[in-house]
C-alpha positions in Angstrom: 0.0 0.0 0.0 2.9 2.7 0.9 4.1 2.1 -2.6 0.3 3.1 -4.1 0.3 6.0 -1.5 3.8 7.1 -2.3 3.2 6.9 -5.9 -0.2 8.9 -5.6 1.5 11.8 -3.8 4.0 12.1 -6.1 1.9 12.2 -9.0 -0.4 14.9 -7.4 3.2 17.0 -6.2 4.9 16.4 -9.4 1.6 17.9 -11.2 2.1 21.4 -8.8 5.4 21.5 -9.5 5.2 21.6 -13.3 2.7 23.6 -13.2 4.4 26.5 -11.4 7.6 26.2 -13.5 10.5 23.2 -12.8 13.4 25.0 -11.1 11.0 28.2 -10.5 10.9 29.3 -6.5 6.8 29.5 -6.2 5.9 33.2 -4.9 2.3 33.3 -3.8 0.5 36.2 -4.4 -1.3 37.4 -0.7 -2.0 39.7 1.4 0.4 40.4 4.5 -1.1 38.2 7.5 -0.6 39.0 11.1 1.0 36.2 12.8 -1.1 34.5 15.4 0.3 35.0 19.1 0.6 31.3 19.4 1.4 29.0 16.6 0.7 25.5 17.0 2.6 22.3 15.2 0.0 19.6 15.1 0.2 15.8 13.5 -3.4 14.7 12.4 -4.6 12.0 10.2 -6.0 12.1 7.3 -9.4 10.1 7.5 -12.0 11.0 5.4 -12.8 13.4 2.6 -14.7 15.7 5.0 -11.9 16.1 7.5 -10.0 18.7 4.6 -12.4 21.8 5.7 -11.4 21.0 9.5 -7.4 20.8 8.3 -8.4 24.3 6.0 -9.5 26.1 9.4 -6.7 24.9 11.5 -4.1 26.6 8.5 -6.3 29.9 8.5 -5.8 30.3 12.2 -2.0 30.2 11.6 -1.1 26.4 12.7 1.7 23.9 11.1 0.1 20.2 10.2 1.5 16.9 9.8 -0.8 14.8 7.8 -0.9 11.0 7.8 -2.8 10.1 5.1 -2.4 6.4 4.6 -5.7 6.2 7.2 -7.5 7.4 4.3 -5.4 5.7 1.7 -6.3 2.5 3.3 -10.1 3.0 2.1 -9.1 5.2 -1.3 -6.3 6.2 -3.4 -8.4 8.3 -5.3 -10.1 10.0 -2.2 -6.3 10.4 -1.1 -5.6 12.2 -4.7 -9.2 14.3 -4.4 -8.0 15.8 -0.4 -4.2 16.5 -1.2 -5.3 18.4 -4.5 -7.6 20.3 -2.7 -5.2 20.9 0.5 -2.7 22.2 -2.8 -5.2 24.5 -3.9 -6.4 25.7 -0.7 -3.1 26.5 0.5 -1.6 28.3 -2.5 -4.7 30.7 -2.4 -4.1 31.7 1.2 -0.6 32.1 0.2 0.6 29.0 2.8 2.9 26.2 1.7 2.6 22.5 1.3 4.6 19.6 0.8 5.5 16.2 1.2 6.9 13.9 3.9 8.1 10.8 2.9 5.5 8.2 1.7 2.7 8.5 3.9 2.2 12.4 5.8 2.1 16.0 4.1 2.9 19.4 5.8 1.1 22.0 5.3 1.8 25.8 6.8 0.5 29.1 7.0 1.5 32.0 5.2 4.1 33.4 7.7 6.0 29.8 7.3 7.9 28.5 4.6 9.3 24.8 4.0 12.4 25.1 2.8 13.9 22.9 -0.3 16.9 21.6 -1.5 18.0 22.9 -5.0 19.4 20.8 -7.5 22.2 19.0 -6.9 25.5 19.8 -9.0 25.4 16.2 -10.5 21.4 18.0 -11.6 19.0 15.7 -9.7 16.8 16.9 -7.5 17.0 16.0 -3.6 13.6 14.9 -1.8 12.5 17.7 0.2 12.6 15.5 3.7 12.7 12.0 5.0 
């Protein structure tokens, strides 16, 4: 199953990616946003479609999340494909970032937080960006 789930989330980053430009730095476009006076890091799974709008109002109110998303993998690949694009689009509207972890979780950040990526390697491929 981690192979399916690894392969899904690759296929839905690798689609972002291109479409923003390969080797382009992604600049979202918003508006300046105060920073909360507490920022919490918090590691939820993913278990059902309806769980993104909960995930959606934990990023507007400034907090970091760790997705596990091979609880909802287990019952559907293609539910897993239908959150993470929507998490993708969600986050690049407000101007947060998002990205992978390994096979199985997904961070996701506000708009005050940036994850930060390797560039290309001299030898010219690309380095994950974490575990």
């Amino acid at each position: 199953m981690l192979s399916k789930l690894g392969e899904a989330l690759g296929k839905v980053f690798g689609r972002s990616r291109k479409a923003e430009g390969e080797g382009e730095e992604a600049k979202p476009v918003a508006p300046a946003v105060a920073v909360p006076e507490k920022v919490y890091l918090k590691a939820l799974p993913l278990r059902d479609l309806e769980d993104v709008e909960m995930i959606k109002q934990e990023v507007k109110s400034g907090n970091v999340l760790i997705l596990k998303v091979s609880p909802l993998a287990k019952k559907s690949i293609d539910d897993v494909k239908t959150a993470v694009g929507q998490l993708m689009e969600f986050t690049q509207a407000v101007g947060g970032d998002i990205a992978r972890l390994g096979e199985e979780r997904v961070v996701i950040t506000p708009a005050f937080i940036r994850i930060w990526r390797e560039k290309a390697t001299a030898a010219g491929g690309a380095l994950p960006t974490a575990a």
